[in-house]
N, C-alpha and C positions, 0 to 999 in steps of 0.2 A: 296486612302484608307489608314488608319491607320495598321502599322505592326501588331497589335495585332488583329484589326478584321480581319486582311488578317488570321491569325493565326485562332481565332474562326470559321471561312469558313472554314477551311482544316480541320478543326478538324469533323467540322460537315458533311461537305461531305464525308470524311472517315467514318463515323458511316452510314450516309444516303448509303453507296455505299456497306460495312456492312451488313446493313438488308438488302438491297435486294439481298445481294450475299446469306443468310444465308436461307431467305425466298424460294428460288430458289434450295436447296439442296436436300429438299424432296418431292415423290410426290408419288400420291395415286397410287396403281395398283390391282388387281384383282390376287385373289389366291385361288386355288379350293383346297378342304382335304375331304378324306375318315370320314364321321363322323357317329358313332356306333350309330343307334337307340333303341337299345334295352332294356329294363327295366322292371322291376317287372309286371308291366303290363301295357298291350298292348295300345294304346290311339288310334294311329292313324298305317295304315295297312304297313308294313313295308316290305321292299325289301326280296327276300331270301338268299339274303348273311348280311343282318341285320345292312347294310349300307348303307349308301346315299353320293354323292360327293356334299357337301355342296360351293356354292363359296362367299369367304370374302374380306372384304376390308384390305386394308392393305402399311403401310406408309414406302417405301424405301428412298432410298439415290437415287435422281436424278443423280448425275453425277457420280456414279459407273459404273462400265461396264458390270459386271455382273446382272442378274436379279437374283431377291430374290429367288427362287426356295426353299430353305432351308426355307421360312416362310410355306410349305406344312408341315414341319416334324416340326411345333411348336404346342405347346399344344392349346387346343381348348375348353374351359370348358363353359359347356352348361349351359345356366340360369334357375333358379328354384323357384317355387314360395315359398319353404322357405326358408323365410329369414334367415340370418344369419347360413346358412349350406353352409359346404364346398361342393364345384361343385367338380365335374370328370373330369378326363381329357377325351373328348371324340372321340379327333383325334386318329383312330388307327395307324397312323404314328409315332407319338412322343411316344405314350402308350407302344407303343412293342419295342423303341429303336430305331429304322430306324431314319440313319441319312442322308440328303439333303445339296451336295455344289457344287455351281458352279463357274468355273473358264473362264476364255476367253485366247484363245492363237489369235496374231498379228502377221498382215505382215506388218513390218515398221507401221503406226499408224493405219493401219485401222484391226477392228477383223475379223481373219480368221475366226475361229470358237465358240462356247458354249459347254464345255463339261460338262455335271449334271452327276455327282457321286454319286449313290447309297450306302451307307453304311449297309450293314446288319450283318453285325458282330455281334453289340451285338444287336439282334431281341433276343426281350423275352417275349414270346407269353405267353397269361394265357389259363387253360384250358377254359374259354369262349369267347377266343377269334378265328377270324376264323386261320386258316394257315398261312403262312407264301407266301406259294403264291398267297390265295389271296389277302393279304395285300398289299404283291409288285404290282399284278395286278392293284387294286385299286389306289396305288402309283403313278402308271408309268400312267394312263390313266390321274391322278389329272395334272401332269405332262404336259400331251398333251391340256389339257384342258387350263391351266393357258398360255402357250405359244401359242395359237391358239386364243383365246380369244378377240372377233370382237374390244373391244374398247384400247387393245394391238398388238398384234399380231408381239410377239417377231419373233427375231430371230428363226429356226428352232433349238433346241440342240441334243447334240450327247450325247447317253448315255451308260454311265460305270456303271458298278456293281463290290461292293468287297462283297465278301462272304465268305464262307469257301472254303479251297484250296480243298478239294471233290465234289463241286459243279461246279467248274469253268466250265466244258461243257455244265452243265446246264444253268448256267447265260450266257453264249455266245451266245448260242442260243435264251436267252431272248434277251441280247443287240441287235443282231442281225437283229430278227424279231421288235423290235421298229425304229431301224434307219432307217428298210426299209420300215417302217410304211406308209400307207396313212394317214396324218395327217387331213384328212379332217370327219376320220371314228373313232368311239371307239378303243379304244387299246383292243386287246385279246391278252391274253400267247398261246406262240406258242404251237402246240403239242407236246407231245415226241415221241421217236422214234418209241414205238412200238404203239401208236396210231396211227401216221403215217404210218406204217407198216399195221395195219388194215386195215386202210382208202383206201391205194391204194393195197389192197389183194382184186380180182376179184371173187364176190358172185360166190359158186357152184350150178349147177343146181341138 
């Protein structure tokens, strides 16, 4: 063979080798979000907290280590049959600020663990929007839902919350009760103390 077609081969099999490395970097995964049904009026019969866990498709980076979990806290803007109007954003995740990251810590190359970080710092809730815990509620269940997920079924993750430094008992107690969650059930926030308190105070006759 001629050194130049030996040349023209290497050139083309580094392109050919190229696309499929390139072809190969992204792949579809499933992501669930808190999405606000609410509107002027009413169409179809809506939940009582006036959300629904919506799940979407959604194009990561195959050989990351992390899962996207942060594609929960992106905007979500609902389609509308007029034309040429600006959508809403209707994920309450991204709406209110809550931000979603996750990292992987290693033992030597294989990953120890998934840690999802909860950001709620800057939560900026409107007056029609619900709370703040139910938003995280919703959050953390979207959460369980996208890692559990029959055609995924990530890694289990370990979850952090930052909030305000007068809340941390509180959010402990959320981290808590999800890490020790049955992932196989809804996520519910834990009680507080003095509902618990209630709960196990023995009715008087």
């Amino acid at each position: 063979m001629k050194p130049l077609a030996r040349i023209w081969l290497s050139i083309l099999a580094s392109l050919l080798f190229a696309a499929i490395t390139s072809a190969s970097t992204d792949a579809t995964c499933l992501i669930y979000k808190p999405i606000d049904m609410r509107s002027e009026g009413t169409v179809i019969k809506i939940p009582e907290g006036g959300f629904i866990v919506l799940v979407v498709p959604y194009l990561s980076g195959f050989s990351i280590p992390e899962k996207p979990y942060s594609a929960i806290a992106r905007p979500y803007v609902m389609d509308s049959m007029r034309q040429g109007q600006d959508g809403w954003d209707s994920n309450l995740v991204s709406r209110t600020g809550i931000q979603i990251q996750s990292n992987c810590t290693f033992d030597g190359n294989k990953i120890k663990e998934e840690i999802v970080t909860v950001d709620l710092s800057k939560f900026r809730g409107h007056d029609y929007d619900p709370s703040l815990e139910d938003v995280l509620e919703a959050t953390l269940e979207c959460i369980r839902r996208t890692s559990t997920d029959k055609h995924q079924k990530w890694r289990r993750p370990i979850l952090k919350i930052i909030g305000r430094s007068t809340d941390n008992a509180k959010w402990k107690r959320w981290m808590k009760a999800f890490n020790l969650q049955d992932f196989s059930k809804p996520f519910k926030r834990p009680l507080t103390p003095k509902k618990k308190a209630e709960q196990n105070t023995p009715l008087k006759h």
